[in-house]
PASEBA-1860 file (N, C-alpha, C; in nm, 3 decimals):
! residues 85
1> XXXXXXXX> -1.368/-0.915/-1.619/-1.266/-0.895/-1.718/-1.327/-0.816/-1.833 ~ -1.266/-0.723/-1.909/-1.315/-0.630/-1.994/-1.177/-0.630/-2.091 ~ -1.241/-0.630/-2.231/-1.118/-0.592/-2.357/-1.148/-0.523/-2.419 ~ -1.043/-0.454/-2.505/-1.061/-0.345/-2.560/-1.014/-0.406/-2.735 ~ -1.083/-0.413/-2.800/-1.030/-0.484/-2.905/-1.083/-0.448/-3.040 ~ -1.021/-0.429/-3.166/-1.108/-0.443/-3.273/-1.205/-0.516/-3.304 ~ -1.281/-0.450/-3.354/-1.442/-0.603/-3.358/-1.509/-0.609/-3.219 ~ -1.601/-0.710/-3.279/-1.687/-0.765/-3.121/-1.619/-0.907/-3.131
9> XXXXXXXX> -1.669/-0.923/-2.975/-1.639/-1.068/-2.949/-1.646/-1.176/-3.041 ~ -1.747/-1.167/-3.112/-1.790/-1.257/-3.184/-1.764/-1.248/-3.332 ~ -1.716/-1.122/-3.366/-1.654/-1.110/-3.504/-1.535/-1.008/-3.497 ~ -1.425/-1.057/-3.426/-1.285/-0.965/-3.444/-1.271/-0.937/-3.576 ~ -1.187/-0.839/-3.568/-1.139/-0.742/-3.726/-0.990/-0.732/-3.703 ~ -0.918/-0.801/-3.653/-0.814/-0.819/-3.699/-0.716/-0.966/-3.669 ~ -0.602/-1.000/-3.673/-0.567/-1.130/-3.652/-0.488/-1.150/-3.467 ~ -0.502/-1.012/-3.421/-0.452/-1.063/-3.275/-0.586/-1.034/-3.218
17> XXXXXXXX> -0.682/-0.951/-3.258/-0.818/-0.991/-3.132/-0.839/-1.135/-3.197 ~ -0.840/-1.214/-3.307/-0.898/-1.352/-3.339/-0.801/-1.463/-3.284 ~ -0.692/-1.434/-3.242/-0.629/-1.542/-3.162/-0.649/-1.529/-3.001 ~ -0.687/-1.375/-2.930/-0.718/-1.379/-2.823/-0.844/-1.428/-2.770 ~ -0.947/-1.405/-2.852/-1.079/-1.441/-2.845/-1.098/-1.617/-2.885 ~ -0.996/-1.681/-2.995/-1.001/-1.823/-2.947/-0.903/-1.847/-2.832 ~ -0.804/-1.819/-2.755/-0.750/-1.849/-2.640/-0.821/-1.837/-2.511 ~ -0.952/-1.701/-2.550/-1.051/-1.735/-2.429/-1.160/-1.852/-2.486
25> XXXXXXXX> -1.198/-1.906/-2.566/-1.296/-1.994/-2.606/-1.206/-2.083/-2.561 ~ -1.086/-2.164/-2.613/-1.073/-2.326/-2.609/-0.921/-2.283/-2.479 ~ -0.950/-2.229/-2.369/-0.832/-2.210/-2.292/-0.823/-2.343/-2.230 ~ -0.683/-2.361/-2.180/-0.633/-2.482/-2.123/-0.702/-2.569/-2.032 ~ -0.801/-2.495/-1.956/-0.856/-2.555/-1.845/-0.996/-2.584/-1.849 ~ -0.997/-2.564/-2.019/-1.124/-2.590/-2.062/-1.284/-2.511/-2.029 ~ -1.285/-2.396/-1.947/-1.346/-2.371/-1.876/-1.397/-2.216/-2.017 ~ -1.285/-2.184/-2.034/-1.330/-2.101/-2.169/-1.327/-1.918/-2.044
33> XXXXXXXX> -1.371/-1.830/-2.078/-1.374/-1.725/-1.985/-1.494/-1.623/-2.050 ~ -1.596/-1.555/-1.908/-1.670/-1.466/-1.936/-1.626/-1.323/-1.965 ~ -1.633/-1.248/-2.022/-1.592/-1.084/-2.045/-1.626/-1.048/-2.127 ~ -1.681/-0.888/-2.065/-1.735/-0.780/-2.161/-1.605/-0.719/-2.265 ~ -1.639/-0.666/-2.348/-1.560/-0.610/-2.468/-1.622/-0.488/-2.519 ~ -1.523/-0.387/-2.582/-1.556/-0.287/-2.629/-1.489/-0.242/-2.798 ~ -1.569/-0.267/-2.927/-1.474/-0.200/-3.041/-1.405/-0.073/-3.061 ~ -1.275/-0.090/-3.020/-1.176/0.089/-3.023/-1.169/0.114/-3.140
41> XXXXXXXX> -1.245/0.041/-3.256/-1.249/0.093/-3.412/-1.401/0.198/-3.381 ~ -1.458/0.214/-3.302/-1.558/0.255/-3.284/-1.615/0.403/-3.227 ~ -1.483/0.423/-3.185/-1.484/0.539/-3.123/-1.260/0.574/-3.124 ~ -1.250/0.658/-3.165/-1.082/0.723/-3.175/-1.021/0.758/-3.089 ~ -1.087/0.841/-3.022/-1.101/0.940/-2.889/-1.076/0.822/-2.800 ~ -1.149/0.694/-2.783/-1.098/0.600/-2.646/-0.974/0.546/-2.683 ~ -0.969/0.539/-2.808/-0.888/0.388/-2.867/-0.756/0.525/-2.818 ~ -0.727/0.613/-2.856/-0.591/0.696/-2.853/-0.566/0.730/-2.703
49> XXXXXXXX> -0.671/0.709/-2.616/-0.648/0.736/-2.458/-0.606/0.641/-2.409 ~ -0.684/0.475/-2.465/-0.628/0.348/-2.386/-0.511/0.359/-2.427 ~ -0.445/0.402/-2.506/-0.290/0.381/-2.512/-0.220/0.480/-2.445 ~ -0.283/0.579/-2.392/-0.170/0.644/-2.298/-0.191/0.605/-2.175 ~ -0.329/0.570/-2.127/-0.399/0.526/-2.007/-0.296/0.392/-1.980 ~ -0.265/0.315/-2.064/-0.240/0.179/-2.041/-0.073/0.150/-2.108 ~ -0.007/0.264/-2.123/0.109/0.296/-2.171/0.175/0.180/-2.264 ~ 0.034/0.137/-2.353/0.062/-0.016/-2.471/0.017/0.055/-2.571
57> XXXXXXXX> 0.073/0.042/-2.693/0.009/0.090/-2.805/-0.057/-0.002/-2.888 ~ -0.069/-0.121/-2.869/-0.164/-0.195/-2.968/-0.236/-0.260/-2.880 ~ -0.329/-0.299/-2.983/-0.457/-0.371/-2.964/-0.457/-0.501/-2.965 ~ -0.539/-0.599/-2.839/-0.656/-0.556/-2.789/-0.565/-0.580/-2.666 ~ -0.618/-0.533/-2.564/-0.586/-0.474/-2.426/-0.674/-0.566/-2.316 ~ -0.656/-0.608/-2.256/-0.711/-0.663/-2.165/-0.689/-0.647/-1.967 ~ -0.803/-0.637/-1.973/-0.819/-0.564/-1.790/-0.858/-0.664/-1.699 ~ -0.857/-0.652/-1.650/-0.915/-0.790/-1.486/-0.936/-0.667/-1.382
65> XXXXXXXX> -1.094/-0.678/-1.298/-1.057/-0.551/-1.248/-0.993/-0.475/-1.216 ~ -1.048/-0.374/-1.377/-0.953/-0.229/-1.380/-0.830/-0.239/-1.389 ~ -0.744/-0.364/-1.347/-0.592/-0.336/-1.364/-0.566/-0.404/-1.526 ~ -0.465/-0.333/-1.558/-0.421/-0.364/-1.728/-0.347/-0.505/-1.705 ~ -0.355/-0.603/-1.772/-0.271/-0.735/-1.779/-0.196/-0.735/-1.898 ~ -0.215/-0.676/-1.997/-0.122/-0.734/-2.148/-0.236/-0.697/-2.248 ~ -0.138/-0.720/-2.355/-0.191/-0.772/-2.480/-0.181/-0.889/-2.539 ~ -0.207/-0.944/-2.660/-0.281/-1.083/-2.706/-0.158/-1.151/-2.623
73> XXXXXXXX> -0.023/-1.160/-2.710/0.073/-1.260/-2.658/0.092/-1.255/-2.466 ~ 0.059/-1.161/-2.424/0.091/-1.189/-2.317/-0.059/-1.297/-2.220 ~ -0.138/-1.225/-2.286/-0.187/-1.289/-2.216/-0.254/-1.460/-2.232 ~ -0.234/-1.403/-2.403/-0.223/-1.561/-2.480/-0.076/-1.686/-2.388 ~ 0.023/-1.617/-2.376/0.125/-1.711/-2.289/0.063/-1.771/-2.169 ~ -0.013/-1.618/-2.092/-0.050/-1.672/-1.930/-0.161/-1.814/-1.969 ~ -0.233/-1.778/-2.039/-0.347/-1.889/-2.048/-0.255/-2.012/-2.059 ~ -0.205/-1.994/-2.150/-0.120/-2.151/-2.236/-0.070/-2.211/-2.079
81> XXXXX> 0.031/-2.117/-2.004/0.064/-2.179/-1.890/0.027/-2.215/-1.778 ~ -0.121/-2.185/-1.768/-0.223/-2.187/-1.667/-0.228/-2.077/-1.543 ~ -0.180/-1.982/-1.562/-0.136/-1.837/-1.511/-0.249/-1.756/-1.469 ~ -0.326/-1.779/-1.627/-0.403/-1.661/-1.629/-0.543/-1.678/-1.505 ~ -0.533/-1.765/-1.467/-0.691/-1.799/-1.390/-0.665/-1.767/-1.253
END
């Protein structure tokens, strides 16, 4: 799993990577989830492609190999409902 998000994992920069990043820490099944991340404040050029690449315009973006799943709420819902695993 790979995200594309403001901030790093460990210090988001805005308020939907900080609710996605606690929905992977305290997720339903307790198990929490591994994934790499990338800051799109970091580079312009990716951050303006993942949005045509992934036809979503906000941030943070989340992949499961290579295929696009959502952004925060969506994928914040799948967790809540036990979906996402």
């Amino acid at each position: 799993m790979f995200v594309f998000m403001k901030g790093e994992q460990h210090a988001p920069k805005c308020k939907f990577s900080k609710k996605l990043m606690a929905s992977f820490k305290d997720s339903s099944n307790g198990i929490g989830y591994k994934f790499g991340s990338f800051d799109i404040l970091s580079d312009e050029r990716i951050r303006q492609w993942l949005k045509f690449y992934s036809d979503w315009p906000t941030f943070p973006q989340v992949f499961v190999k290579g295929e696009f799943h959502g952004g925060v709420d969506v994928v914040c819902e799948l967790i809540e409902n036990g979906e996402f695993d």
